[in-house]
MIDODREN-714784 format. One record per residue (C-alpha): residue number from 1; residue in three letters; x, y, z negated. Coordinates in steps of 0.5 Angstrom, whole numbers, plus 500, padded with zeros to 3 digits. Each point is the difference from the previous one (the first is absolute). Layout:
% MIDODREN-714784
+------+-------+-----+-----+-----+
: seke : torro :  xx :  yy :  zz :
+------+-------+-----+-----+-----+
:  NUM :   ALA :   X :   Y :   Z :
...
+------+-------+-----+-----+-----+
//
This chain:
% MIDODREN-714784
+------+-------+-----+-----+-----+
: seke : torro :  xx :  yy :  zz :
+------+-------+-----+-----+-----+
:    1 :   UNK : 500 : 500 : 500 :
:    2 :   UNK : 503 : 507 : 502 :
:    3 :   UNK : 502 : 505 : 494 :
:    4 :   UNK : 497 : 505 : 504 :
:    5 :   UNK : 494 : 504 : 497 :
:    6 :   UNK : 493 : 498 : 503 :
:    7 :   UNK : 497 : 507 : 502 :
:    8 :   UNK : 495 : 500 : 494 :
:    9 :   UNK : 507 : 500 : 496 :
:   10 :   UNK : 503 : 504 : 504 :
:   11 :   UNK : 495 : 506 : 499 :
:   12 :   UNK : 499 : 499 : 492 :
:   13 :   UNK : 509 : 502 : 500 :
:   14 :   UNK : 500 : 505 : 505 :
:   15 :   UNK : 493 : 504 : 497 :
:   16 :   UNK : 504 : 498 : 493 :
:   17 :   UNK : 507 : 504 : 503 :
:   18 :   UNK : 495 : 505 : 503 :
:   19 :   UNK : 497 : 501 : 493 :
:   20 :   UNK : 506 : 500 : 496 :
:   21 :   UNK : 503 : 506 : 505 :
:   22 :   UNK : 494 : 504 : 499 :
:   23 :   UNK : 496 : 499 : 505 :
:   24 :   UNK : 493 : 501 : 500 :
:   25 :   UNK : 494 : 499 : 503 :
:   26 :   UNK : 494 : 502 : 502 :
:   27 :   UNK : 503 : 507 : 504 :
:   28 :   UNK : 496 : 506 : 498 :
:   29 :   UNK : 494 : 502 : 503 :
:   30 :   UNK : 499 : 506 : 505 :
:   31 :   UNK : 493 : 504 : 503 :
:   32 :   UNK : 498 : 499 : 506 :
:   33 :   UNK : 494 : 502 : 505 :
:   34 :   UNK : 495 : 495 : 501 :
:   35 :   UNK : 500 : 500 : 506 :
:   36 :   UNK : 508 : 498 : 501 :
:   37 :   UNK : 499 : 495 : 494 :
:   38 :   UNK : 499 : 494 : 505 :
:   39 :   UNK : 504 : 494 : 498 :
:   40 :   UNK : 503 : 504 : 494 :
:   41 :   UNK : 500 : 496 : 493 :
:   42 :   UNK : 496 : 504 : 495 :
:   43 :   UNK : 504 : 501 : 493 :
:   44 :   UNK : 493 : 501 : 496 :
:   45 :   UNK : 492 : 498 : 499 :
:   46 :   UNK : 496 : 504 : 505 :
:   47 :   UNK : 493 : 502 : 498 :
:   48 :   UNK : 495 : 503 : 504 :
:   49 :   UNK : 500 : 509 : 499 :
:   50 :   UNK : 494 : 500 : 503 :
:   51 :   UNK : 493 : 495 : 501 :
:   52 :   UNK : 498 : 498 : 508 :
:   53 :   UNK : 496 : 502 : 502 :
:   54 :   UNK : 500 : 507 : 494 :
:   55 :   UNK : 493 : 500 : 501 :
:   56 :   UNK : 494 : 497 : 503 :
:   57 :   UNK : 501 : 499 : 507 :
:   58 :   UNK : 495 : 497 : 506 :
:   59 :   UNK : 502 : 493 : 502 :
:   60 :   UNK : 496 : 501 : 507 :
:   61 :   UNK : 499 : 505 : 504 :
:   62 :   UNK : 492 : 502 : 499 :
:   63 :   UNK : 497 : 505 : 495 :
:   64 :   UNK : 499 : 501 : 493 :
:   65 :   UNK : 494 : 500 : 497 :
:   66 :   UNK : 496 : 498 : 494 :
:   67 :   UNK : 499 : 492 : 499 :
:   68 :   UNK : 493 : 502 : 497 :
:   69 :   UNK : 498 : 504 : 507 :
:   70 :   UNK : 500 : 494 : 505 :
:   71 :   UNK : 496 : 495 : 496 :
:   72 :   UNK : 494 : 499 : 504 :
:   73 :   UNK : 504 : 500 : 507 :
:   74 :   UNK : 500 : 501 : 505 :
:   75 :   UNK : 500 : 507 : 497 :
:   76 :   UNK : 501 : 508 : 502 :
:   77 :   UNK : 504 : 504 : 496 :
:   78 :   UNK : 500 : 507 : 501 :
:   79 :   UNK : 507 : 504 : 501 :
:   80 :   UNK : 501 : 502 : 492 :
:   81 :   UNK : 501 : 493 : 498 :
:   82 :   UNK : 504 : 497 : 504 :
:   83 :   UNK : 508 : 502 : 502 :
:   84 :   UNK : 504 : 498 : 506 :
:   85 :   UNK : 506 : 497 : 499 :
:   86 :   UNK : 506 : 496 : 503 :
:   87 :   UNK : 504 : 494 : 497 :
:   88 :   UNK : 504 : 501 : 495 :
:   89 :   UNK : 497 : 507 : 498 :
:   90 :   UNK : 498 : 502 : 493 :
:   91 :   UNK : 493 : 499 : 498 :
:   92 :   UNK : 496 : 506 : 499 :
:   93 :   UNK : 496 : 502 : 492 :
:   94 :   UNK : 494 : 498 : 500 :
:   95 :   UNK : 500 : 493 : 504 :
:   96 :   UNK : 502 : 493 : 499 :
:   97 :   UNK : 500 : 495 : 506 :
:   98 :   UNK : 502 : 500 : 507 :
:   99 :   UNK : 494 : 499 : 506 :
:  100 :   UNK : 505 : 497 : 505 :
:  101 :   UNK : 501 : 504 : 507 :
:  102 :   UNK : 496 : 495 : 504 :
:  103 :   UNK : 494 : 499 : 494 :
:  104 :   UNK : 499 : 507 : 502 :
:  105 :   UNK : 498 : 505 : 505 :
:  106 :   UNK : 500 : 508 : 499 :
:  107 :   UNK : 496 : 506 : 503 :
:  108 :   UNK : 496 : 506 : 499 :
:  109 :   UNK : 495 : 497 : 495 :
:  110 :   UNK : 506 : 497 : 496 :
:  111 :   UNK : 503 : 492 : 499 :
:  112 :   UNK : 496 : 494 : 502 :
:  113 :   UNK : 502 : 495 : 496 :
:  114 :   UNK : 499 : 493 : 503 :
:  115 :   UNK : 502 : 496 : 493 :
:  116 :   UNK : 500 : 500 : 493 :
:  117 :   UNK : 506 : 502 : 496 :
:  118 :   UNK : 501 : 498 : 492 :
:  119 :   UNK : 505 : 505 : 497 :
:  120 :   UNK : 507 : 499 : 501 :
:  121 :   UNK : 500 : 497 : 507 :
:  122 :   UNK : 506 : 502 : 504 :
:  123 :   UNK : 502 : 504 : 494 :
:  124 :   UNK : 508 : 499 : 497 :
:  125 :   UNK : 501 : 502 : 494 :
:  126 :   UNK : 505 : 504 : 498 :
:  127 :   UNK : 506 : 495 : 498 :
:  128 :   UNK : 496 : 494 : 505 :
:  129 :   UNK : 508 : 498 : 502 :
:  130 :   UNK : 505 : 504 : 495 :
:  131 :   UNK : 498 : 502 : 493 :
:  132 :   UNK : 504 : 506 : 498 :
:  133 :   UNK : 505 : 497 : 495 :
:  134 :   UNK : 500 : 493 : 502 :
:  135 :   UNK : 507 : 498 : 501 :
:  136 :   UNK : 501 : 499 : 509 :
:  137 :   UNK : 507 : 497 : 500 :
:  138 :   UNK : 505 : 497 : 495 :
:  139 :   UNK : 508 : 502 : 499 :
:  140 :   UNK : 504 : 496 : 504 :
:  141 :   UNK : 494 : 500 : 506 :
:  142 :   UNK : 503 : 501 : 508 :
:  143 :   UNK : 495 : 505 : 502 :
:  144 :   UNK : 497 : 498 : 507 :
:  145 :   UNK : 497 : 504 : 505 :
:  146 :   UNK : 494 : 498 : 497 :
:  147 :   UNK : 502 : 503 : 493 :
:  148 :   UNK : 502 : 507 : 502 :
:  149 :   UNK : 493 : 500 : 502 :
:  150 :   UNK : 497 : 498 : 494 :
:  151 :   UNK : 505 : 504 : 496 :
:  152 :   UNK : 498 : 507 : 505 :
:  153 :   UNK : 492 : 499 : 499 :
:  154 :   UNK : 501 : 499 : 492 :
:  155 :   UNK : 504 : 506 : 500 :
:  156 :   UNK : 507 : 500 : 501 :
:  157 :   UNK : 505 : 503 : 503 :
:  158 :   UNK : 506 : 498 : 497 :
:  159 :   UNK : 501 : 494 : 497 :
:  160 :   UNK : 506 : 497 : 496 :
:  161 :   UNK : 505 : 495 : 502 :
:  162 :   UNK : 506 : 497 : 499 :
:  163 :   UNK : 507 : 504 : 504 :
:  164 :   UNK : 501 : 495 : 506 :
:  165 :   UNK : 507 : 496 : 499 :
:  166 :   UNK : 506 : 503 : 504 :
:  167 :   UNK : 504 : 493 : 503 :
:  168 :   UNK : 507 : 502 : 503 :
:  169 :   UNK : 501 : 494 : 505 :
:  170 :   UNK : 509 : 501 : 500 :
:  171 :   UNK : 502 : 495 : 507 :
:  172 :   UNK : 507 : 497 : 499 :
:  173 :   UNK : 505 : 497 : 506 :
:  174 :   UNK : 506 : 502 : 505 :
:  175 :   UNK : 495 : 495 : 505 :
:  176 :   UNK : 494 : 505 : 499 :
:  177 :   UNK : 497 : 503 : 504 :
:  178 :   UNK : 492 : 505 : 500 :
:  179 :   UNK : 496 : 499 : 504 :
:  180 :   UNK : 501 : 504 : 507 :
:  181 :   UNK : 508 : 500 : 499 :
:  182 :   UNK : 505 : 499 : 505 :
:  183 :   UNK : 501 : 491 : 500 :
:  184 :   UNK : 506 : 496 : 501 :
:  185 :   UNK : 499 : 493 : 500 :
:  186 :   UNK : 503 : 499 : 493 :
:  187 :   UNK : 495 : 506 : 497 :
:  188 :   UNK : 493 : 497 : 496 :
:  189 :   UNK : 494 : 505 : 501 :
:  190 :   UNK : 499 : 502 : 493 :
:  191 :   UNK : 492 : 496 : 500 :
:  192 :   UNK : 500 : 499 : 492 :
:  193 :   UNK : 500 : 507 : 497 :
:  194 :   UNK : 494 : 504 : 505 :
:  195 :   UNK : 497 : 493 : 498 :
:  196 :   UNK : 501 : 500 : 492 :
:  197 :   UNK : 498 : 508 : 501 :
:  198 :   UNK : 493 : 497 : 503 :
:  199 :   UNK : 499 : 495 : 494 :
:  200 :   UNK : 501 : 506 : 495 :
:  201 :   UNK : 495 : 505 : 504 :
:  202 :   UNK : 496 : 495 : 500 :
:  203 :   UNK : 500 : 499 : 493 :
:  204 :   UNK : 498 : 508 : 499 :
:  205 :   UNK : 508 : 502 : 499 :
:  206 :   UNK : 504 : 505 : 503 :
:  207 :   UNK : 505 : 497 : 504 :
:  208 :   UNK : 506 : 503 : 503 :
:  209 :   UNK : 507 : 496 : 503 :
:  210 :   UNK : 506 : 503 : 499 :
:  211 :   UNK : 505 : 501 : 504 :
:  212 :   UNK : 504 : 493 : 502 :
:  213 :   UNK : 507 : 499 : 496 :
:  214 :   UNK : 505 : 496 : 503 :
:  215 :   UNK : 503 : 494 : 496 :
:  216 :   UNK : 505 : 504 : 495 :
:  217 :   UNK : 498 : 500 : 493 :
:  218 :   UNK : 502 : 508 : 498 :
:  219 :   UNK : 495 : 502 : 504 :
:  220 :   UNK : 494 : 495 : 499 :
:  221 :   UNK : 501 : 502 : 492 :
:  222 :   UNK : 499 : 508 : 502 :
:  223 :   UNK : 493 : 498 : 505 :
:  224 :   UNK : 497 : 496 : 493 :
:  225 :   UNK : 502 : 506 : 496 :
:  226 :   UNK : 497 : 505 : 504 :
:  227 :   UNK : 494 : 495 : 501 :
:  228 :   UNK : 499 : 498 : 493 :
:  229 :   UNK : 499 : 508 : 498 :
:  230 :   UNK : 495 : 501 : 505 :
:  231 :   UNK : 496 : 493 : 500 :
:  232 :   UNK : 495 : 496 : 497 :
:  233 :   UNK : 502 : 493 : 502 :
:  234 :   UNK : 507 : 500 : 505 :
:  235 :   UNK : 501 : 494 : 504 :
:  236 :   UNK : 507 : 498 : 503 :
:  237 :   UNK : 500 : 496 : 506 :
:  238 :   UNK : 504 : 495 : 501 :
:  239 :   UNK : 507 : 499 : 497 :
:  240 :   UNK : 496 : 496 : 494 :
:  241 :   UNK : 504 : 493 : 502 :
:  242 :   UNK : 508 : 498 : 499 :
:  243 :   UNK : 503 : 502 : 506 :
:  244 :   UNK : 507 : 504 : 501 :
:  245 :   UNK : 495 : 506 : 503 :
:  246 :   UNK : 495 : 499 : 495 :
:  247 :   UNK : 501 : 506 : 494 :
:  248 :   UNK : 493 : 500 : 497 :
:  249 :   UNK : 501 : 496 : 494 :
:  250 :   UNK : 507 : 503 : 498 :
:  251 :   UNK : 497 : 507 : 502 :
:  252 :   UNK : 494 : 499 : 495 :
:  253 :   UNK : 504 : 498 : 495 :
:  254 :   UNK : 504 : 506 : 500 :
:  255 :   UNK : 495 : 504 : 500 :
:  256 :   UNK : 495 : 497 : 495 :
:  257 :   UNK : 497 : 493 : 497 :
:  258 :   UNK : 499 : 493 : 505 :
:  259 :   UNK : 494 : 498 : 496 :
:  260 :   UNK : 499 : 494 : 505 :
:  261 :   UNK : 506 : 497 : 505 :
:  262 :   UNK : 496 : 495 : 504 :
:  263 :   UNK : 493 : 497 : 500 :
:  264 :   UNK : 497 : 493 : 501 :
:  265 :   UNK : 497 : 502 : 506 :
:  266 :   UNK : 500 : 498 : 508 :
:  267 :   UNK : 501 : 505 : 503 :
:  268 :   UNK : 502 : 505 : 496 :
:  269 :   UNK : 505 : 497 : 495 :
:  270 :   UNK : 505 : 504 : 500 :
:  271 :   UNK : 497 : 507 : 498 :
:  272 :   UNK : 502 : 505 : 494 :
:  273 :   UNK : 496 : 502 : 496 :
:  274 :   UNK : 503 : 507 : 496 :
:  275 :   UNK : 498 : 506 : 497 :
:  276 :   UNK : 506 : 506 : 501 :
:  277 :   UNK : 498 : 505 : 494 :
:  278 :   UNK : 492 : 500 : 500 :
:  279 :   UNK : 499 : 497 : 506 :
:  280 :   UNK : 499 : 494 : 504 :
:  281 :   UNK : 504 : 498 : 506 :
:  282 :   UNK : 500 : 493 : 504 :
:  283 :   UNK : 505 : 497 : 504 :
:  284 :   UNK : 496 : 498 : 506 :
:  285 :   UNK : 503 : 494 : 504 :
:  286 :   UNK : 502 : 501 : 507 :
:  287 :   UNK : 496 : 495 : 503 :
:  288 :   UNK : 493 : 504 : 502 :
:  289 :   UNK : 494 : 493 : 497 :
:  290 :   UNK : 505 : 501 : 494 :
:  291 :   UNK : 499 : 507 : 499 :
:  292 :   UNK : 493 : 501 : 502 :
:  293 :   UNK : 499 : 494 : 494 :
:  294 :   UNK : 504 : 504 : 496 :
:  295 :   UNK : 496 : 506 : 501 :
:  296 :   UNK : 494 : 496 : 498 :
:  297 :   UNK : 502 : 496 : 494 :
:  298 :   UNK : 504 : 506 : 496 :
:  299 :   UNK : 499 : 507 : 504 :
:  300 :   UNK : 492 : 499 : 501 :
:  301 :   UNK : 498 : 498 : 492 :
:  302 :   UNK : 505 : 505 : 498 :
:  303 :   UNK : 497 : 506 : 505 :
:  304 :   UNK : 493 : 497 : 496 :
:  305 :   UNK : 502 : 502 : 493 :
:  306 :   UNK : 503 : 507 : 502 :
:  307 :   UNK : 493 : 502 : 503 :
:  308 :   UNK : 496 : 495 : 494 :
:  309 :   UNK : 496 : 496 : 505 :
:  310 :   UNK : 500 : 492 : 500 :
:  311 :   UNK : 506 : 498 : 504 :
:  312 :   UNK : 497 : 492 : 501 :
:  313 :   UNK : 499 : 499 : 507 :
:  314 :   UNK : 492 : 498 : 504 :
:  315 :   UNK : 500 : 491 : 501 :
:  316 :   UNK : 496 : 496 : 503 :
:  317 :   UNK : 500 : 493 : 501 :
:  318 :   UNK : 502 : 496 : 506 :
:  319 :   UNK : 502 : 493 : 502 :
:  320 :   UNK : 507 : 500 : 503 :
:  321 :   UNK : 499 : 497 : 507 :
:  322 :   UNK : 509 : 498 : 499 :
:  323 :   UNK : 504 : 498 : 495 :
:  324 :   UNK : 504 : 505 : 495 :
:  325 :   UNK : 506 : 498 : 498 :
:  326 :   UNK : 503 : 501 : 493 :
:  327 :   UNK : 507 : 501 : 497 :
:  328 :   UNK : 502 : 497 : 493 :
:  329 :   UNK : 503 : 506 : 498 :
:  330 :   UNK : 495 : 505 : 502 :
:  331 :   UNK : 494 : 503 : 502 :
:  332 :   UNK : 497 : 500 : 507 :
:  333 :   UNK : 497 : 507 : 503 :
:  334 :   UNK : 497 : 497 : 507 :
:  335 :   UNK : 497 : 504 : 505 :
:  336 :   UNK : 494 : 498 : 502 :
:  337 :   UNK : 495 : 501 : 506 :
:  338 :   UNK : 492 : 500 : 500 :
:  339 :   UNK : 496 : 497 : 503 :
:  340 :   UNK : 492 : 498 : 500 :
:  341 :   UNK : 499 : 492 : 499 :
:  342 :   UNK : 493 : 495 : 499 :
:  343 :   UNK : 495 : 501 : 494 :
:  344 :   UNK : 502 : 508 : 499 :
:  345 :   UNK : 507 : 498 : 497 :
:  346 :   UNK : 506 : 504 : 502 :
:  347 :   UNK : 506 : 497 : 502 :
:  348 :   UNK : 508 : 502 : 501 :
:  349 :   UNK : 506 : 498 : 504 :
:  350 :   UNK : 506 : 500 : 497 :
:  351 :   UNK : 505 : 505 : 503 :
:  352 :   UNK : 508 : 500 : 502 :
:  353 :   UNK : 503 : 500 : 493 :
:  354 :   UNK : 507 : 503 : 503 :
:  355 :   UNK : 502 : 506 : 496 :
:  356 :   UNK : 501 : 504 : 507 :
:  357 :   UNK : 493 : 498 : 502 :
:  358 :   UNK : 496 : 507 : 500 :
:  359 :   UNK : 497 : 498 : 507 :
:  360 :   UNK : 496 : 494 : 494 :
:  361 :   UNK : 499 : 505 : 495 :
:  362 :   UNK : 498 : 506 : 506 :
:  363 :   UNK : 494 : 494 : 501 :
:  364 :   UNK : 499 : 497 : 494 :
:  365 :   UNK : 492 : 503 : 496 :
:  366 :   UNK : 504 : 498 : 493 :
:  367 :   UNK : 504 : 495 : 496 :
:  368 :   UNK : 500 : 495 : 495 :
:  369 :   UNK : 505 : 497 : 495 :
:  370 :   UNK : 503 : 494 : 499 :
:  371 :   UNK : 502 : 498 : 493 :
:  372 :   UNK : 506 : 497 : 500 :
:  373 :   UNK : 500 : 492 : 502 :
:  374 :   UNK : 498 : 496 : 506 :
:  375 :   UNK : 495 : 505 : 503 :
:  376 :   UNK : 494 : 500 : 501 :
:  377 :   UNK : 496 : 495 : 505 :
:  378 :   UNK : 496 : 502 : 506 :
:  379 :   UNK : 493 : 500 : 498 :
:  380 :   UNK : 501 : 504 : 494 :
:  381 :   UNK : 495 : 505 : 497 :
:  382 :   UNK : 504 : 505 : 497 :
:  383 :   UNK : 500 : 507 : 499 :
:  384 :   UNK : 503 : 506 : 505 :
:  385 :   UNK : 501 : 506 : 498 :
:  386 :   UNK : 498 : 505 : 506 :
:  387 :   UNK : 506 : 505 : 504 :
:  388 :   UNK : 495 : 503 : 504 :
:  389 :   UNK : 492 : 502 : 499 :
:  390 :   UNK : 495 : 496 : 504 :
+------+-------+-----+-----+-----+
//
């Protein structure tokens, strides 16, 4: 069995070493309009300001009149004693029921009313949907569009969040290159960081990558310094192995703590989980599925604490239309492919496991994990945590 840490481990050291550092989550909160509060994590309960509707309000479009008045219909009722009005519209004094437009036919002599109403028809009372006071969305809640709405009806225009975490994203390799750049056939085109930098967006942060740094250590450990200063969260790409090239390990330990050298976990295994100062930084490892799964197990939780929100992923089950090897000595992230099968039940294909294979990851809906041991066998029912909303 390895001695590495599982995942589970490694995040109680590293959260621990980042405790011990000082660190703290969640980040403060900051106000901001509603209508630019969509996919921000609220930082407090929200109650409603205001009751909707505020007042009384048609249901339909007809007039307002009297219930008493239209008994007996079909009826006349003269001018004084009915109002027009539309949808939406406050109900006037003095009545209480909505005679429906096409109930209904108005001329000189006043409205005929072709049925009968009791009292309340097509009235909303004030509160109908939100009473004033009631709470509308509770902390830790990612707003939807859906919820800006309701928070502007219930008289908001501003709302308390959580500030969105800075991630710095710092690439490192003389073989690098950034997307756009001059080839040669020795140069490798730098798909991890804009990928990491994607996952973080998506996660709500603000990302940004840092220029790339060539494999000499003085000048790596000036790019973490000045990331570690400005950043939530700095992820390190690549160098996290034992190469002649790779600095991170040493440069880290120069600047800070290396809580976790190395996890059980394929791929990804050889990820550094540190703190320099107060703030967290991962060693990423170089191989592109190695990274995104990196990300998703250590960067993706860690982003949810910050922000106060729960950070375990959506699941479902599926039956596993292949095997999914395992390893006595680590956990298994696999990515998985959906697809429909018979009786309404879903189905997934596992997917290249090679650490370099991003075209998998690119079709993959989601992934499961393979406990240490054999694996598991095709036919399978097992959970799948979603990569992608379906």
């Amino acid at each position: 069995m390895s001695a590495e840490p599982t995942p589970r481990e490694a995040r109680i050291r590293w959260l621990a070493a980042l405790a011990e550092a000082g660190w703290l989550a969640p980040l403060a909160a900051e106000a901001v309009g509603v209508a630019d509060a969509a996919g921000r994590i609220l930082a407090a309960d929200v109650a409603a300001a205001r009751a909707v509707p505020p007042v009384r309000v048609a249901a339909m479009d007809g007039i307002a009149v009297r219930a008493a008045d239209t008994s007996g219909a079909p009826t006349l009722i003269a001018g004084s004693d009915f109002a027009p009005l539309d949808t939406g519209a406050p109900i006037p004094d003095g009545f209480d029921a909505v005679v429906r437009r096409e109930q209904v036919a108005i001329d000189g002599a006043g409205a005929h009313v072709a049925v009968a109403v009791v009292a309340g028809a097509d009235v909303r009372p004030p509160g109908e949907d939100v009473p004033v006071g009631e709470i509308l969305l509770q902390s830790g809640h990612a707003l939807s569009p859906f919820d800006v709405g309701l928070l502007a009806a219930a008289g908001h225009t501003t709302v308390e969040v959580r500030r969105r975490p800075r991630v710095a994203v710092i690439p490192t390799g003389d073989e690098l290159r950034s997307p756009g750049e001059p080839l040669e056939a020795h140069h490798t085109i730098d798909s991890n960081c804009p990928m990491l930098a994607a996952q973080a967006a998506a996660d709500g942060a603000v990302p940004t990558i840092h220029p790339r740094i060539p494999d000499d250590p003085h000048r790596l450990g000036e790019e973490v310094m000045r990331a570690v200063l400005q950043n939530d969260l700095v992820l390190l790409v690549a160098g996290s192995s034992r190469g002649r090239r790779d600095h991170s390990r040493n440069v880290l330990a120069e600047l800070g703590d290396i809580a976790v050298d190395g996890v059980a976990v394929r791929p990804g295994h050889p990820v550094l989980l540190a703190v320099v100062g107060t703030t967290p930084v991962i060693g990423v490892p170089g191989y592109p599925v190695s990274a995104a799964f990196t990300y998703e197990l250590f960067a993706h939780p860690l982003l949810c604490d910050l922000v106060g929100r729960p950070a375990e992923r959506s699941s479902v089950a599926v039956v596993l239309d292949g095997d999914a090897g395992g390893r006595d000595d680590s956990e298994c992230m696999v990515a998985v492919r959906f697809a429909a099968g018979a009786e309404h039940q879903l189905h997934a294909t596992p997917l290249s496991r090679r650490a370099a294979a991003l075209h998998s990851l690119a079709q993959a809906d989601g992934y499961i994990v393979v406990p240490p041991g054999p694996g598991i066998a095709a036919g399978t029912t097992v959970p799948a945590f979603l990569l992608r909303d379906r």
